[in-house]
Backbone as a ProteinNet text record, in pm:
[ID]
protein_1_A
[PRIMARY]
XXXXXXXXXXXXXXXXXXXXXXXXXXXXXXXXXXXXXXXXXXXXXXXXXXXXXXXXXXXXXXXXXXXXXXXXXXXXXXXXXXXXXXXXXXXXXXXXXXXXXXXXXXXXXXXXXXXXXXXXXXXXXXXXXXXXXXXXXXXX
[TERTIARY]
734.1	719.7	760.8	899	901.5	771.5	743.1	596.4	455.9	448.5	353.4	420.8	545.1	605.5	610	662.6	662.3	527.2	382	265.7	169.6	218.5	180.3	248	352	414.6	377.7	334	302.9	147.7	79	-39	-50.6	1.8	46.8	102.6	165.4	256.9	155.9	17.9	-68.4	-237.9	-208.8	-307.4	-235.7	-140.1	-67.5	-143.9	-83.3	-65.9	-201.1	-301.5	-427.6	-517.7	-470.2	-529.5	-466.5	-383	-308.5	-343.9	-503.3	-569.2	-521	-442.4	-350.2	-230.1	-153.9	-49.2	56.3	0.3	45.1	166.2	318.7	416.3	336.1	441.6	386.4	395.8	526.2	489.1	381.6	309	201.5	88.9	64	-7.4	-26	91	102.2	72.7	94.2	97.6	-48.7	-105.4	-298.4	-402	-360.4	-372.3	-354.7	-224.5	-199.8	-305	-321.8	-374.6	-531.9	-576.4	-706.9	-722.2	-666.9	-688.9	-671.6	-562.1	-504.7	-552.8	-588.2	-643.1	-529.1	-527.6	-384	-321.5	-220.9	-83.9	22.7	146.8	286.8	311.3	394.5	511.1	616.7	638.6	746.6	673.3	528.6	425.5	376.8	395	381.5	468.7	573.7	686.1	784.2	735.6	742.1	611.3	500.7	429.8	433.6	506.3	543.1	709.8	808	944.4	1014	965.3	1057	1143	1197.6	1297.1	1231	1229.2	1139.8	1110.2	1302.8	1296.6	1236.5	1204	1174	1013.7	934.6	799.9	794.3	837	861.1	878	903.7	940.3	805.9	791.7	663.9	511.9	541.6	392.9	409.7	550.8	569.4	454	540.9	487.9	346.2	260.6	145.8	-11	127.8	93.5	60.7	171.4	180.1	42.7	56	-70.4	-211	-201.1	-356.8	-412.1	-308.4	-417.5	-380.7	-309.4	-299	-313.3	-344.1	-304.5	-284.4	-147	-102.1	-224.4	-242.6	-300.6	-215.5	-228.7	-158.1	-200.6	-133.9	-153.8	-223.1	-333.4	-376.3	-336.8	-215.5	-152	-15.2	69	176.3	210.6	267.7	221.5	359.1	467.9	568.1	570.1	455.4	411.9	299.1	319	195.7	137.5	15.6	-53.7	-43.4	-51.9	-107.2	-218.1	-310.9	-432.9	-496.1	-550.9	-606.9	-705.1	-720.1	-791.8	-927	-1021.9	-1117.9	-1054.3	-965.4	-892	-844.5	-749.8	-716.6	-781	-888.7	-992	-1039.9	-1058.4	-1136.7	-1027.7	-889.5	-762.8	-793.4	-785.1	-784.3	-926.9	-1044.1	-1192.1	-1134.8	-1086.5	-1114.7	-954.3	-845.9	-768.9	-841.7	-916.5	-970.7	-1073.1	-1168.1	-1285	-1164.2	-1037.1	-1024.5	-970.3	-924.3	-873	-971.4	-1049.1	-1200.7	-1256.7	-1264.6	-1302.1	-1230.9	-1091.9	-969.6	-989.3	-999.5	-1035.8	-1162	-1260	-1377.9	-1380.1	-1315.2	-1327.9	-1193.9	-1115.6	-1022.4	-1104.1	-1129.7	-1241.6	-1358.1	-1394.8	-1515.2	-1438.9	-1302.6	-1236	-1237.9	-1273.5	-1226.1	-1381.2	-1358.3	-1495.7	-1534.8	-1688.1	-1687.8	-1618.5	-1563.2	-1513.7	-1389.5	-1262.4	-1184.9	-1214	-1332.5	-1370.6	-1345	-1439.5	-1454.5	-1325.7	-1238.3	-1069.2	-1052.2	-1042.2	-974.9	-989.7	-1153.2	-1182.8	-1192.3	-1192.1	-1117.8	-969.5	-904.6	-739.7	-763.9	-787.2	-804	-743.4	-859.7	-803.3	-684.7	-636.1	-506	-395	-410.5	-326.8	-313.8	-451	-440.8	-343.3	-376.5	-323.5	-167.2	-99.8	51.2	126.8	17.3	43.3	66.5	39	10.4	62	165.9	244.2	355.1	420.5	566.9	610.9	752.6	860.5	1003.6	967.8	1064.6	1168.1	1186.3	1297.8	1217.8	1401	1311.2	1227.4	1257.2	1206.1	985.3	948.3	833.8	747.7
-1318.8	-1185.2	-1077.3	-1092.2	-999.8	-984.9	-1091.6	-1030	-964.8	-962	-865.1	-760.6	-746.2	-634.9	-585.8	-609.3	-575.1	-546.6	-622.7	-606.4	-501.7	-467.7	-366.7	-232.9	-226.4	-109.3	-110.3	-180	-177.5	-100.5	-158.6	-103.9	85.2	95.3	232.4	317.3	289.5	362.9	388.2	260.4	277.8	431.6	396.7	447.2	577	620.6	740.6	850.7	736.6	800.2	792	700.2	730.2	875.3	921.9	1002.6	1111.3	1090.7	1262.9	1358.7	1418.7	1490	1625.1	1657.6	1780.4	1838.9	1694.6	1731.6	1716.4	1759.2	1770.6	1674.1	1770.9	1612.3	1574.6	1458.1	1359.6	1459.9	1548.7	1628.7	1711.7	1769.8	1855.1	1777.4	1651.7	1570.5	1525.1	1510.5	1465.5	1563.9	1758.2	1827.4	1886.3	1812.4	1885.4	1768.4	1668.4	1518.7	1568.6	1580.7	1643.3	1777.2	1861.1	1999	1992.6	1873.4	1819	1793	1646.4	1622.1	1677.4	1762.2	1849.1	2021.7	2053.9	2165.9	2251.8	2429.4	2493.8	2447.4	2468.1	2448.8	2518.9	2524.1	2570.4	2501.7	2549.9	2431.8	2358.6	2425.4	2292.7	2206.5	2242.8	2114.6	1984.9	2038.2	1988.7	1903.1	1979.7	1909.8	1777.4	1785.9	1707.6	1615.7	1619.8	1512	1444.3	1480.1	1415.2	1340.3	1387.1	1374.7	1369.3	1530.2	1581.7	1710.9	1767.9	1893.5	1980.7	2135.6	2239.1	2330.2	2304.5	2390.6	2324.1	2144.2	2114.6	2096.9	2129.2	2148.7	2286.9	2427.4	2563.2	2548.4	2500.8	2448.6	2431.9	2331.3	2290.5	2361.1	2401.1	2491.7	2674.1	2688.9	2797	2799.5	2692.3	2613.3	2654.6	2534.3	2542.3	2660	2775	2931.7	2954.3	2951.9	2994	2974.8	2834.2	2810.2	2785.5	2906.3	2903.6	2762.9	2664.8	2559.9	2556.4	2670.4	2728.7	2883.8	2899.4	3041.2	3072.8	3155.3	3185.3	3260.6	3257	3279	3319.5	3436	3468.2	3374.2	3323.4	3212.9	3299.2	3262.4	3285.5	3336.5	3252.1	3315.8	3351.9	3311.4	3390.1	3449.6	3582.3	3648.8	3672.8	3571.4	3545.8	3407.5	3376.9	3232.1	3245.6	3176.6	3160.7	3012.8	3044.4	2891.5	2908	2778.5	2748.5	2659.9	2723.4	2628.9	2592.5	2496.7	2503	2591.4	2662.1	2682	2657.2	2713.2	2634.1	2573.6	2611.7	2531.3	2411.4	2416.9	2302	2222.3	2247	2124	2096.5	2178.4	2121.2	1988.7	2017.8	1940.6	1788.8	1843.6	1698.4	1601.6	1680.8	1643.1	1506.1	1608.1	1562.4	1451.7	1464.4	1333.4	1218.9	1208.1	1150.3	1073.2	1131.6	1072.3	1007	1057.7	972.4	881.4	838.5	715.1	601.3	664.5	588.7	538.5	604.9	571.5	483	468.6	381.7	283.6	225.6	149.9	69.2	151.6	56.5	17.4	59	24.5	-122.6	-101.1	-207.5	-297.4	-280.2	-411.4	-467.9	-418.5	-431.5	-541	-539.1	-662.2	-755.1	-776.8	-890.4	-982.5	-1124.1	-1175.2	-1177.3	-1215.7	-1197.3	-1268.7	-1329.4	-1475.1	-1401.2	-1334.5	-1242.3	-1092.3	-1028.9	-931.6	-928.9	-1046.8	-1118.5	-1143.9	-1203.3	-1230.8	-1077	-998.5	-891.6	-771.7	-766.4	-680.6	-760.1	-906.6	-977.3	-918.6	-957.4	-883.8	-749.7	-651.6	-503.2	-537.2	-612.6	-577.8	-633.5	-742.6	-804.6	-713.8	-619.3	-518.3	-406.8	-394.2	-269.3	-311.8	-467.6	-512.4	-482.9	-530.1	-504.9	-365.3	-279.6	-147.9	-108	-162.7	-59.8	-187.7	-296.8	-372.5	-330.2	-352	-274.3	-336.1	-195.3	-221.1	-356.7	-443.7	-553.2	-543.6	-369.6	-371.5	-393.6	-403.8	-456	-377	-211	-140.1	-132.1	-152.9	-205.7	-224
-229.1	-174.2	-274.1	-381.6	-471.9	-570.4	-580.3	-679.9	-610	-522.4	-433.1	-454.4	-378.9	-378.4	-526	-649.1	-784.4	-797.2	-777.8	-828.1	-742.1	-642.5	-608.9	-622.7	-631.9	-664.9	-869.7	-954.1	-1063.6	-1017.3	-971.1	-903.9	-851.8	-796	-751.9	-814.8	-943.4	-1084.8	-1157.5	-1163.1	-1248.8	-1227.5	-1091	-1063.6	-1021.6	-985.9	-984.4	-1143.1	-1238.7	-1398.2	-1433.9	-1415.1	-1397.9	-1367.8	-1286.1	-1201.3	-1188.9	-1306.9	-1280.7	-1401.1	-1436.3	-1514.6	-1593.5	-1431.3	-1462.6	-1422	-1468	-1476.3	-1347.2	-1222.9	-1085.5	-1108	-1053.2	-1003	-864.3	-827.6	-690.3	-576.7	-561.8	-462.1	-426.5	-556.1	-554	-486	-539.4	-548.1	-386	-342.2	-189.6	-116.5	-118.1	-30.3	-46.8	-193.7	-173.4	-98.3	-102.9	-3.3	110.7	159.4	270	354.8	295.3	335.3	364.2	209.2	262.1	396	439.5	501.7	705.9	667.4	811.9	801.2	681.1	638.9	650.4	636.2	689.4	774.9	737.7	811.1	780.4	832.6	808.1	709.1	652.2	558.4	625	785.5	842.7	889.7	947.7	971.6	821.1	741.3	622.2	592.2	586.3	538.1	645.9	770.3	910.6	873.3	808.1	807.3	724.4	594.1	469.1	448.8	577.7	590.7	475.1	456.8	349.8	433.5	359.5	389.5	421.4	477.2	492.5	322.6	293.5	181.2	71.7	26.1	-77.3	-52	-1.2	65.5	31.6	85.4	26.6	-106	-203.8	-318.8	-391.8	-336.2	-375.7	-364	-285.4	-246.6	-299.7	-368.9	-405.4	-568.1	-615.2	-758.6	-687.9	-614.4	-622.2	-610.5	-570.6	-488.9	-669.7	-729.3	-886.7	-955.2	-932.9	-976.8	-982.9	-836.3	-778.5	-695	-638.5	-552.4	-429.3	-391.9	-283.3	-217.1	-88.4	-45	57.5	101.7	219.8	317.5	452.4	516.3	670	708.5	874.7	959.7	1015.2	1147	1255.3	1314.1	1388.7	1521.5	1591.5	1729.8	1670.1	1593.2	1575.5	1463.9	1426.8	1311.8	1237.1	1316.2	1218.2	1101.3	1149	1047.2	942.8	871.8	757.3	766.3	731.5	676.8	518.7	470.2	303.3	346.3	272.6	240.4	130.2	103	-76.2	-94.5	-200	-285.2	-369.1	-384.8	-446.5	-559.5	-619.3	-792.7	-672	-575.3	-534.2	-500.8	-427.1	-404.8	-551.6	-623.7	-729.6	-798.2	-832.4	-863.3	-781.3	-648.8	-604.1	-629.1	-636.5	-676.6	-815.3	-859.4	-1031.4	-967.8	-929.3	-898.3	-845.1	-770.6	-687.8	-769.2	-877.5	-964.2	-1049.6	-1153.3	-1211.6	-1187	-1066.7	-1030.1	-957.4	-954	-898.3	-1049.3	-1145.8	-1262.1	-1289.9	-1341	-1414.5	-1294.1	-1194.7	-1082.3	-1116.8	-1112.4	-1112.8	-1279.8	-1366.7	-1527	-1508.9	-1454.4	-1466.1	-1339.2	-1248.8	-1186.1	-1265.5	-1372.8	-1453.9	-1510.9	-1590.5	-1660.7	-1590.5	-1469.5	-1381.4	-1403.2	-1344.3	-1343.7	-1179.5	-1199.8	-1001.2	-934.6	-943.2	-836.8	-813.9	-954.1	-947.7	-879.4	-872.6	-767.9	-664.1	-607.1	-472	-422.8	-478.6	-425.9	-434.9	-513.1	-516.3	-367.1	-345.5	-224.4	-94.1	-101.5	13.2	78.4	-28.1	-38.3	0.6	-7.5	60.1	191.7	282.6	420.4	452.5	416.1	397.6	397.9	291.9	223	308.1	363.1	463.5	574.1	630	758.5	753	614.7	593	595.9	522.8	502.4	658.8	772.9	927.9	997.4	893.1	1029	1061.5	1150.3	1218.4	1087.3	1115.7	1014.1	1017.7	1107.8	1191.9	1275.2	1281.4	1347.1	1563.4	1592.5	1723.2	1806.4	1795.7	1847.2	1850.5	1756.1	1687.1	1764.6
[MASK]
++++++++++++++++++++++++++++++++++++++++++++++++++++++++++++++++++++++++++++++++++++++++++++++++++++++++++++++++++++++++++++++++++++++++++++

């Protein structure tokens, strides 16, 4: 079990550093993932879906305000709140994250032979199944 565990977390370091074109730390990286997919939001909704802090999420999306892959927006029903939403630079950021790790992916599956393929995208759903099994405790 430690070498799954080691070889997938080697896996995930790789394709992290793969795919990081420009630069983004992991938080950036996680809160334009994030925004994709839930679109605006607060930063305590953000930062509650990522279970991080309010202030190190504010942090982060201050940075990302800086650098154009975000922009505050008035909340719709209450006008003591803001949304952040991406940006065309931010979508474009995550565009180009997204191709180069699809690239470095399908170039390192290219080294493999088919029979090694075939095991490899077998294993996917396996991987998925573990990723979404309870954590063992009894509550679960």
């Amino acid at each position: 079990m430690t070498e799954l565990s080691l070889a997938i977390g080697q896996l995930l370091r790789r394709l992290r550093a793969e795919s990081n074109p420009d630069g983004l730390t992991w938080s950036q990286t996680v809160a334009l993932a994030r925004l994709e997919e839930i679109g605006p939001t607060t930063t305590a909704d953000l930062a509650r879906a990522e279970s991080v802090k309010p202030q190190s999420m504010g942090a982060t999306l201050a940075e990302m305000e800086r650098e154009g892959l975000v922009e505050r927006r008035p909340h719709p029903t209450d006008g003591r709140q803001v949304l952040f939403a991406l940006t065309a630079a931010g979508i474009e950021a995550k565009r180009k994250r997204s191709a180069a790790k699809q690239k470095w992916l399908l170039s390192a599956m290219a080294a493999l032979d088919p029979d090694e393929q075939r095991t490899l995208i077998a294993a996917v759903a396996l991987v998925r199944r573990l990723s979404e099994a309870g954590t063992g405790h009894p509550d679960d």
